[in-house]
C-alpha positions in Angstrom: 0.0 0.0 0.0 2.0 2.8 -1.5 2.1 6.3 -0.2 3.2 9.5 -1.6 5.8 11.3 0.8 7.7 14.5 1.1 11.1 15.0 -0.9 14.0 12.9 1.3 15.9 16.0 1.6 13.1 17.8 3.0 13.4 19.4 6.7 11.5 17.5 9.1 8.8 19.8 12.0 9.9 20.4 15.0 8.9 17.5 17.5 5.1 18.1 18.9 4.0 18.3 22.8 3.6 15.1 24.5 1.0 12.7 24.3 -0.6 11.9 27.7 0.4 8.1 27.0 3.8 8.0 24.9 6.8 9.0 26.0 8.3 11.3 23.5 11.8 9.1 21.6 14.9 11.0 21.1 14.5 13.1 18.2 16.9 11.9 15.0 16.8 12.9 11.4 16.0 10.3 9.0 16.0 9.4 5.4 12.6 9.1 4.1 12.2 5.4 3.8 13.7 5.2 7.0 11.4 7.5 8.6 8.2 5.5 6.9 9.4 2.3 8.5 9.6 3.9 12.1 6.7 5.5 12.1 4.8 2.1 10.7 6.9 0.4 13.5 5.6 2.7 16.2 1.9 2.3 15.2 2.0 -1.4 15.2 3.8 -1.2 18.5 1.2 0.9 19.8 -2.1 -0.6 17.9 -0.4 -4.2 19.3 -1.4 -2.8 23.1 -4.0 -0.8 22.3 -7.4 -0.7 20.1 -7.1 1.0 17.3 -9.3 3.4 18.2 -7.4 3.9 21.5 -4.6 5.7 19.4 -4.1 9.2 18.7 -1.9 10.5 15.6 -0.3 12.7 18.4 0.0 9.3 20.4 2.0 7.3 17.3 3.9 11.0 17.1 5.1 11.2 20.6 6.2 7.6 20.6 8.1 8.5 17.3 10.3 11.4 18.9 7.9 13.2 15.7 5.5 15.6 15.0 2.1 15.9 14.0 2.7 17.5 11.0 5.4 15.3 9.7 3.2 11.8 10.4 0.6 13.4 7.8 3.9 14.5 5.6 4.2 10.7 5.5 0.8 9.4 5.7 -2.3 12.0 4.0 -5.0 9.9 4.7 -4.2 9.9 8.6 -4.5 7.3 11.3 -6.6 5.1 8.9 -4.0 5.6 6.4 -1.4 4.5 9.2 -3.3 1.5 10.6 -3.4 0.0 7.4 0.0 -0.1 6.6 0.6 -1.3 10.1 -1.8 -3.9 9.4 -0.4 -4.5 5.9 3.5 -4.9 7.7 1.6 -7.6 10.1 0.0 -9.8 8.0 2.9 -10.2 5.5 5.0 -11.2 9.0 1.8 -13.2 9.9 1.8 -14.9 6.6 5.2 -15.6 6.4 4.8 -17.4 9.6 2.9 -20.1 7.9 5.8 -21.4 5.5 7.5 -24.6 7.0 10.1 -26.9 5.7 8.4 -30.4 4.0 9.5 -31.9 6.7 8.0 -34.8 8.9 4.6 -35.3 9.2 2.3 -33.3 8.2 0.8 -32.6 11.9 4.1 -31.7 12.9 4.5 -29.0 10.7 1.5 -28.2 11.6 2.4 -27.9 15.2 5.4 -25.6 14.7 3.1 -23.2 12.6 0.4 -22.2 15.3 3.3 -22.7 17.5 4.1 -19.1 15.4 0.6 -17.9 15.2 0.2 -18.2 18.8 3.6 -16.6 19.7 2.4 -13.5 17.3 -1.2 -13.3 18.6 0.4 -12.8 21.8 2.8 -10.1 20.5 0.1 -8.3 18.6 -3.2 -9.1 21.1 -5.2 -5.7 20.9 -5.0 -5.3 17.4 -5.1 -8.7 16.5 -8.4 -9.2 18.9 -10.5 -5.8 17.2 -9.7 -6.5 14.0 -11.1 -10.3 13.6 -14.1 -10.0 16.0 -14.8 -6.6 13.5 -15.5 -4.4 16.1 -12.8 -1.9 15.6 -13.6 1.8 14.5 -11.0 2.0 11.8 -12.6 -1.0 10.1 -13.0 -1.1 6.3 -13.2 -3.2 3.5 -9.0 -2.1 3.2 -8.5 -3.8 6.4 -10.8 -6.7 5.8 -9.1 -7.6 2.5 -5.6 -7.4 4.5 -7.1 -10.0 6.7 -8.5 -12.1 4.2 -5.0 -12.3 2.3 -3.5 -13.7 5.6 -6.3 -15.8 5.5 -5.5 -17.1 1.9 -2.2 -17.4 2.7 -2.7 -20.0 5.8 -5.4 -22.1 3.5 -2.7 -22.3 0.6 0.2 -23.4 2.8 -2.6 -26.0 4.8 -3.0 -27.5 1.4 0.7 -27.9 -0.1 1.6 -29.9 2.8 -1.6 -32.1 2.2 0.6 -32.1 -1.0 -3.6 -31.4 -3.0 -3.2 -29.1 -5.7 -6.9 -28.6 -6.6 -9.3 -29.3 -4.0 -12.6 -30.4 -3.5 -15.3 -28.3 -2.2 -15.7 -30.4 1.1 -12.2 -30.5 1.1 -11.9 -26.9 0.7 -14.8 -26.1 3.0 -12.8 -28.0 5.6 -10.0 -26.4 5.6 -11.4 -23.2 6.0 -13.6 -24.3 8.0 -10.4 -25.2 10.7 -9.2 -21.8 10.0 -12.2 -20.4 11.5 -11.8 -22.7 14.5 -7.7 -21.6 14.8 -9.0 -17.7 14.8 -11.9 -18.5 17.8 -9.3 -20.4 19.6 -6.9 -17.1 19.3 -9.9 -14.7 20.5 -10.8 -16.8 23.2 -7.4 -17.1 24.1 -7.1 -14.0 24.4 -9.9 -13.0 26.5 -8.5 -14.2 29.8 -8.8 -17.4 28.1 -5.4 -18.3 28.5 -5.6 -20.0 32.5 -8.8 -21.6 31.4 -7.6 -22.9 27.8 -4.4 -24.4 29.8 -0.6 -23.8 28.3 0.0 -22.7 24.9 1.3 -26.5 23.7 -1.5 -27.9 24.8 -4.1 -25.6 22.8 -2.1 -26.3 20.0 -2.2 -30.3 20.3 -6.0 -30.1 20.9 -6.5 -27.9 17.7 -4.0 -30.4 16.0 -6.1 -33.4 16.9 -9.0 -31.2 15.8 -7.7 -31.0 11.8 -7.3 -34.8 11.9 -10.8 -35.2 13.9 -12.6 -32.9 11.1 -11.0 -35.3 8.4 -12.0 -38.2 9.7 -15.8 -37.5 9.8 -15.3 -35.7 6.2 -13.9 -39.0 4.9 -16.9 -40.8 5.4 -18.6 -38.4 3.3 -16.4 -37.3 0.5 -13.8 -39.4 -1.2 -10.5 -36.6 -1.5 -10.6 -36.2 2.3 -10.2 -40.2 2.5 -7.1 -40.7 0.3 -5.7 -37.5 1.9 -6.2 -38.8 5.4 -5.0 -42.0 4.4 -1.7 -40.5 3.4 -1.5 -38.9 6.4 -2.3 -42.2 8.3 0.4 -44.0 6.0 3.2 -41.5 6.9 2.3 -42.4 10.5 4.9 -44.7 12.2 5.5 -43.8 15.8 3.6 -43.4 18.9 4.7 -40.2 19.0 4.0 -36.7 18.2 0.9 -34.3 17.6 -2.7 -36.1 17.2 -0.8 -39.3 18.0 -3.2 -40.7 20.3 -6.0 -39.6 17.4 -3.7 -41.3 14.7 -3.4 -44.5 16.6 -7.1 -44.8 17.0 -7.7 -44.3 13.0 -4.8 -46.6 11.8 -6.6 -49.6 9.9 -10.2 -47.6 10.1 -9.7 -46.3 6.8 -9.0 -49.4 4.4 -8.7 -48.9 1.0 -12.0 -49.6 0.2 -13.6 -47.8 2.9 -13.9 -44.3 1.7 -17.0 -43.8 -0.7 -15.2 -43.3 -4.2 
């Protein structure tokens, strides 16, 4: 999301009076790109504790050892205009936290990916929480798409390490349908959820055993989500691992013949 910005040899304002809740950063002169990034960090820094609608421009200002008139040099359109390329700079780090090695089984892999979503949620909890439960102020169809293309991303690395390069629509309805579950788990997570829900690993097992729980009923209905469970079951070899009490229980339930073809 590209934004026009003042000449990089252009004199930056004065620093501005102090937001009630920022302390005011050292002020330093910066090269325009530079500048862009650090302000961007700031707001995501601050939209990360905070709702969005919590935060002031003079708020992401103060933070920035900045002024108010050089954040609108840089960003026009405002806070809005800010928030969405502080969103933008999360989901591509949220997004890139769904690539993993092809490596092991495919419930290992992925265990070390919420393992990541979970460890950002946590880092990002304010912003994260107002944005998917739609509540937030700053809310548009911008930010929606933003979230959607994180959402896109997670469904398209779920099904290259299913190794399924054109799926079904019950395939592909299950999938997103965990998705869903994965962002209900965050939000409730997050709402003092976190004693209740127990430790981080073992939310992430339980929404492990969950993906493999979802295929099994779908492969009684739909033949793709058989031959992919079944090549999850065949990889299986050890006692070990996530959903390994789940796999043991389905090894030999799903013959050949058993799916509906």
């Amino acid at each position: 999301m590209d934004v026009s910005v003042a000449d990089a040899g252009a004199t930056e304002d004065a620093a501005a009076p102090a937001a009630p809740r920022a302390r005011r950063a050292p002020y330093r002169r910066l090269p325009v790109a530079k500048r862009r990034e650090q302000l961007i960090g700031v707001a995501l820094e601050l939209f990360s504790r905070h709702a969005p609608e919590e935060i002031s421009l003079d708020d992401v200002a103060t933070a920035a050892g900045a002024s108010r008139p050089l954040v609108y040099r840089y960003f026009p359109g405002g806070k809005q205009q800010l928030y969405e390329a502080a969103l933008r700079t999360a989901a591509t780090e949220l997004a890139g936290r769904f690539v993993e090695p092809a490596e092991g089984l495919p419930t290992e892999r992925l265990a070390h990916v919420l393992d990541r979503y979970f460890a950002f949620v946590a880092d990002h909890a304010a912003g994260y929480g107002a944005l998917l439960r739609g509540g937030s102020a700053v809310e548009t169809a911008r930010t929606s798409v933003i979230v959607d293309e994180v959402r896109r991303a997670a469904y398209a690395s779920l099904l290259e390490h299913l190794e399924v390069a054109e799926p079904g629509p019950r395939l592909s309805l299950l999938v997103r349908s965990w998705i869903a579950v994965v962002e209900a788990t965050a939000l409730t997570w997050l709402d003092d959820g976190r004693h209740e829900l127990g430790p981080v690993d073992e939310l992430r097992n339980w929404l492990v055993d969950e993906f493999v729980a979802m295929f099994a009923v779908a492969a009684l209905h739909d033949a793709q989500c058989a031959r992919v469970l079944r090549a999850m079951l065949t990889q299986y070899d050890s006692g070990t691992g996530p959903a390994a009490r789940l796999f043991g229980g389905l090894v030999g339930l799903l013959a050949p013949d058993a799916a509906t073809e």
